[in-house]
C-alpha positions as CSV (number, residue, x, y, z in Angstrom):
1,X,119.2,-78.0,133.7
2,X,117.4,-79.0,137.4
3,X,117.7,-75.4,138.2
4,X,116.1,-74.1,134.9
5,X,113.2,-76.7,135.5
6,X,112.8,-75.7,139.0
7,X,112.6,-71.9,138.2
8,X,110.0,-72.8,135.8
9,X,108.0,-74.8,138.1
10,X,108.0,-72.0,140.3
11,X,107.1,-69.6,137.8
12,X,104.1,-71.4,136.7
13,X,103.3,-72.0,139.9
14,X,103.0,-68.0,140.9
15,X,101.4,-67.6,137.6
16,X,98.8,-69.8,138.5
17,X,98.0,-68.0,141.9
18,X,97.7,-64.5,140.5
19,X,95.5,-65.9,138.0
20,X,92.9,-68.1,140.7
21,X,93.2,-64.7,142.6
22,X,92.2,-62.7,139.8
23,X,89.5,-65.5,138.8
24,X,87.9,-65.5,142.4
25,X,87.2,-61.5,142.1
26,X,85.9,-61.3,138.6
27,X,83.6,-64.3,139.4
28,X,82.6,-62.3,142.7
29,X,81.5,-59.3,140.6
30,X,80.2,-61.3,138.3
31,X,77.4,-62.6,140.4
32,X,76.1,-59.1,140.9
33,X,74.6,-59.1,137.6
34,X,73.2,-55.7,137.4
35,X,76.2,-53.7,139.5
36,X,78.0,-55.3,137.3
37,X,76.1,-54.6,133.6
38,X,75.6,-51.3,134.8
39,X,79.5,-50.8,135.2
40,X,80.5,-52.1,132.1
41,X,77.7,-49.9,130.1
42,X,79.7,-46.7,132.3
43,X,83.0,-47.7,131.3
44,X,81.6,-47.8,127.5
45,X,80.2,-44.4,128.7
46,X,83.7,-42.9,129.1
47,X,85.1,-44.5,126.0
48,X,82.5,-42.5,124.1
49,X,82.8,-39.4,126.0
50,X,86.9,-39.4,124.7
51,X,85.5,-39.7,121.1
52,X,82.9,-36.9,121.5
53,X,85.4,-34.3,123.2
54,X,87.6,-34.7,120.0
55,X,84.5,-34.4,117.4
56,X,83.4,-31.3,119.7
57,X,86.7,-30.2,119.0
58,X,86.5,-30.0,115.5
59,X,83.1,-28.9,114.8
60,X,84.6,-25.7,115.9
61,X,87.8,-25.9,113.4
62,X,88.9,-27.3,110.4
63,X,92.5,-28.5,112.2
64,X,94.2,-28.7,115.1
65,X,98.2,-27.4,114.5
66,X,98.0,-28.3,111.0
67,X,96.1,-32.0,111.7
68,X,92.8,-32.9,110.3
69,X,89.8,-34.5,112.7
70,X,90.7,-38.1,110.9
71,X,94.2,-37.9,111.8
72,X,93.9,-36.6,115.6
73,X,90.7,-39.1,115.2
74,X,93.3,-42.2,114.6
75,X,95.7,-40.9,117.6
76,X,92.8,-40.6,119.8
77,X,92.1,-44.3,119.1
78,X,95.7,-45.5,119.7
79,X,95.9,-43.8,123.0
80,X,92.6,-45.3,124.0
81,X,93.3,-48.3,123.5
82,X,97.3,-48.3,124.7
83,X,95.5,-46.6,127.9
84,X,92.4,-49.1,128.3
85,X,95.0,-52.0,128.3
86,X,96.5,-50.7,131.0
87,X,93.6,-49.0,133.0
88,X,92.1,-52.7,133.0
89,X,95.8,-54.7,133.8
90,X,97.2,-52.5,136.2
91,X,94.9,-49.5,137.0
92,X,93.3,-50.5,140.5
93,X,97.4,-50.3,142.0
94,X,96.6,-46.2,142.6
95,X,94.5,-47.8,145.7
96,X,98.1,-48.9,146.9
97,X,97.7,-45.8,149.2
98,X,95.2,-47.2,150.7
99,X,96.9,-50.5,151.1
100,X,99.6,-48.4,152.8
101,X,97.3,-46.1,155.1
102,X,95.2,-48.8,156.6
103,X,98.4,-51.3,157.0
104,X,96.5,-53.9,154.8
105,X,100.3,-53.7,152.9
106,X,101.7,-55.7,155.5
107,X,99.3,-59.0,154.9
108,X,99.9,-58.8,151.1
109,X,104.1,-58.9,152.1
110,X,103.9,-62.0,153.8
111,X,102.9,-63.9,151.4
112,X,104.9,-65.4,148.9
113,X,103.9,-63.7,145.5
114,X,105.1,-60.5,144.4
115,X,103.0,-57.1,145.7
116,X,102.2,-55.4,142.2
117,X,101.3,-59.1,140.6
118,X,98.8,-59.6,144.0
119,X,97.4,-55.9,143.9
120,X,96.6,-56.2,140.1
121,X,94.9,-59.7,140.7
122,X,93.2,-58.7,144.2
123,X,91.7,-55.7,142.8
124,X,91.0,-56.7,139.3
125,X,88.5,-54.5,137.5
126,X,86.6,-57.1,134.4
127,X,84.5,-53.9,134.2
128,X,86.6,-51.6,132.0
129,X,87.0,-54.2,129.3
130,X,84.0,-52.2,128.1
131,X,86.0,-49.1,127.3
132,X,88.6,-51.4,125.6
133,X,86.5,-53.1,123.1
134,X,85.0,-50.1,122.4
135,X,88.2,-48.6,121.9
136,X,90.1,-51.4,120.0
137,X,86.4,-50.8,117.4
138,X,87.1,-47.0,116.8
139,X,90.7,-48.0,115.7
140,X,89.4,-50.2,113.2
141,X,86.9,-47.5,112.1
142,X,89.7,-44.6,113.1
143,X,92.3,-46.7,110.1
144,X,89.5,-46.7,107.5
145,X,88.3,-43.2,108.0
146,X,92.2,-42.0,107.6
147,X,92.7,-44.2,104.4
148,X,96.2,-45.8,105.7
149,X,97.8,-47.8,103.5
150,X,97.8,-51.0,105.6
151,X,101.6,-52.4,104.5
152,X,103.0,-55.2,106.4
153,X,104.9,-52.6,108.4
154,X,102.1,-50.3,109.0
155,X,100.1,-53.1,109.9
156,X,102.3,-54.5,112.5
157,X,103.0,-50.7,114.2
158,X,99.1,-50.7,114.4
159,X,99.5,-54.1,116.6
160,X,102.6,-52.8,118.8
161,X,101.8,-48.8,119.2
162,X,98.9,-49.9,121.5
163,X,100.9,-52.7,123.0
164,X,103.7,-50.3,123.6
165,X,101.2,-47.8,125.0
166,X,99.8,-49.8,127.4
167,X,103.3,-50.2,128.5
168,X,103.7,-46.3,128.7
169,X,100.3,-45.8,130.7
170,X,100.8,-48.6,133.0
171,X,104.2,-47.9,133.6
172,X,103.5,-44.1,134.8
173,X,100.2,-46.0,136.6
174,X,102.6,-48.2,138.4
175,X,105.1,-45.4,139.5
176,X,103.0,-42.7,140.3
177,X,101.7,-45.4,142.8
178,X,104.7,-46.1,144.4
179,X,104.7,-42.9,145.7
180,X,102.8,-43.9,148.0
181,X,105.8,-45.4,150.1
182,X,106.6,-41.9,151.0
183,X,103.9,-39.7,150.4
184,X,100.4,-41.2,151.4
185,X,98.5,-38.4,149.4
186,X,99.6,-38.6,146.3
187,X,96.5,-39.8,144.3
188,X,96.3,-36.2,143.1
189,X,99.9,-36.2,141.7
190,X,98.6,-39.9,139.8
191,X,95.7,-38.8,138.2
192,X,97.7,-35.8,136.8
193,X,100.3,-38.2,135.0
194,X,97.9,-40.5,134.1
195,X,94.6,-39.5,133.7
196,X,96.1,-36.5,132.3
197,X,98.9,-38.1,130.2
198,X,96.1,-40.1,128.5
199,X,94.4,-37.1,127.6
200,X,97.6,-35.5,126.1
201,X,98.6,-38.1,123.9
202,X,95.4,-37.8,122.4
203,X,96.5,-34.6,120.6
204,X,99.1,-33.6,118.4
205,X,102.2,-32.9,120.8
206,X,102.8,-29.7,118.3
207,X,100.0,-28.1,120.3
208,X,101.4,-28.2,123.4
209,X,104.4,-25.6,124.9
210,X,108.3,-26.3,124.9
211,X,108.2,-27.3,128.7
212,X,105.4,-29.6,128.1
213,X,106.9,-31.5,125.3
214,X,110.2,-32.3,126.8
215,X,108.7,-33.1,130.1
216,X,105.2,-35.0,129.1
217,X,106.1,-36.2,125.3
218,X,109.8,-37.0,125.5
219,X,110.7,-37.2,129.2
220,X,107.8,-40.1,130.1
221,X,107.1,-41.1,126.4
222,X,103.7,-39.9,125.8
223,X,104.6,-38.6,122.1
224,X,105.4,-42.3,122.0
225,X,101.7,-44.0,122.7
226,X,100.1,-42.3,119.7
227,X,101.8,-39.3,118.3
228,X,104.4,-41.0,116.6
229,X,103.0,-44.2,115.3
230,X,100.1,-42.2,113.9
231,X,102.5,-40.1,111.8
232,X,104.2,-43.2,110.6
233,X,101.6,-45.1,109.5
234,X,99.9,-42.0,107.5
235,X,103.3,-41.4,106.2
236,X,102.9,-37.5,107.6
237,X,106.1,-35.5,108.3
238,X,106.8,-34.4,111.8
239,X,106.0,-30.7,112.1
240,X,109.0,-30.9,114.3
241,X,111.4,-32.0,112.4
242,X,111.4,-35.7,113.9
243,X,112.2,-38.6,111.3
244,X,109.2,-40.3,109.5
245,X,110.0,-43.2,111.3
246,X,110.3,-42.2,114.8
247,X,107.0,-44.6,115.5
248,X,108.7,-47.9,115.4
249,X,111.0,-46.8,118.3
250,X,107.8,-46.8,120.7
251,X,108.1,-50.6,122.1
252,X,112.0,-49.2,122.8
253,X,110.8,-46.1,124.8
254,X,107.9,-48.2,126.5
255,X,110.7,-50.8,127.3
256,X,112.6,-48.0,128.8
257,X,109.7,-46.3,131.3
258,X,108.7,-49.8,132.7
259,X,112.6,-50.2,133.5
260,X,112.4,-46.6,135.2
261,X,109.2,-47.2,137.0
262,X,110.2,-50.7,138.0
263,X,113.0,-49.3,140.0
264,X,110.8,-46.6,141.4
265,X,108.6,-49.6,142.6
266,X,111.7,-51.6,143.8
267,X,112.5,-48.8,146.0
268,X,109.6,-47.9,147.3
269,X,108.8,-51.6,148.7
270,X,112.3,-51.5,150.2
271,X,111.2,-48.3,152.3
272,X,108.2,-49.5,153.6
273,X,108.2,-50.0,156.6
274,X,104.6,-51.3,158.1
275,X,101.6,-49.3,159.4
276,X,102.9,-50.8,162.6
277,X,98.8,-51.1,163.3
């Protein structure tokens, strides 16, 4: 029971520092009024420019692989928000190479947090919680425009498929990163999976080749941000044969990457070995 009691202390306590740290930067932004209106109107910016490549899209076709505009529309939404979440949590962590490169790694390792919870505080990005309440408003408007039938169980998929999503993106964010441990230039190889994965789940998988469904959609769970919730909750068959209610299994496979990319990340910091600057 003493043990249990001091393991909470403790746990508090580290919550408590990563969330002072996090407080002192957004309040150092903060005071640069302008910089800092003008960064939130650009992250807005980008949120709109997801929602205009999709209507683009369709102002040149009727459908997409069989799916109408309002019901890509509603998996752009889910995978904007699911991706916003995480791109605000955990997104700054691609500048672990940098952390690496210029030995900076080293000070964050002697203290006595964790490194991912002190990287997401230190470089905490307030920012981009434009493009998320932009995004979580185009779901709300994405759910009318489809005409879901908002049952309990649809309604509570609508709460987790982002959740679970954000799990997804920053899962891949947080392992591409640790790359870094042994390959210092791999921002490239980052943006790919995550930059990139964001803009794939924002289609129907069916659209995509073989190769990139069993690698991108199944093998790292990107048919599992928005692809599959979105068919549940509009009650839409799987082109592919999947059952109708493959969506509810996407907290499961988020569950599953952030196990995959923890270990990544567990390794990595093992290998590091200083700058030795």
């Amino acid at each position: 029971m003493a043990s249990e009691s001091w393991s909470s202390r403790v746990a508090s306590a580290r919550l408590a520092a990563y969330l002072q740290i996090a407080a002192a930067q957004i309040r150092a932004q903060a005071q640069y009024r302008v910089s800092f209106a003008v960064d939130v109107a650009g992250s807005v910016g980008f949120g709109f420019l997801d929602l205009a490549g999709v209507m683009v899209l369709f102002n040149v076709t009727r459908s997409i692989a069989g799916f109408t505009f309002t019901e890509v529309f509603l998996m752009m939404a889910i995978a904007n928000v699911g991706f916003a979440i995480a791109d605000v949590v955990v997104g700054n962590v691609e500048r672990l190479r940098v952390y690496v490169r210029t030995g900076l790694l080293d000070a964050v390792l002697v203290r006595p947090l964790g490194v991912l919870g002190q990287l997401a505080a230190t470089d905490v990005a307030p920012r981009r919680i434009g493009r998320l309440a932009l995004s979580l408003a185009v779901v709300v408007v994405a759910v009318a425009q489809a005409d879901v039938t908002l049952t309990p169980a649809h309604v509570v998929l609508l709460i987790l498929a982002p959740i679970a999503g954000a799990v997804i993106f920053g899962a891949i964010f947080i392992g591409t990163a640790a790359v870094a441990f042994w390959w210092i230039e791999a921002g490239e190889l980052g943006n790919a999976l995550t930059y990139g994965g964001h803009d794939f789940a924002t289609y129907p998988i069916t659209i995509y080749g073989t190769i990139f469904r069993r690698t991108l959609a199944y093998g790292l769970g990107f048919a599992f941000v928005a692809y599959y919730p979105a068919l549940t909750v509009l009650d839409r068959p799987d082109p592919l044969g999947a059952p109708a209610s493959l969506g509810y299994l996407s907290p499961v496979i988020a569950a599953l990457v952030a196990l995959a990319a923890a270990a990544v990340w567990r390794a990595g910091v093992r290998h590091y070995t200083s700058a030795g600057s």
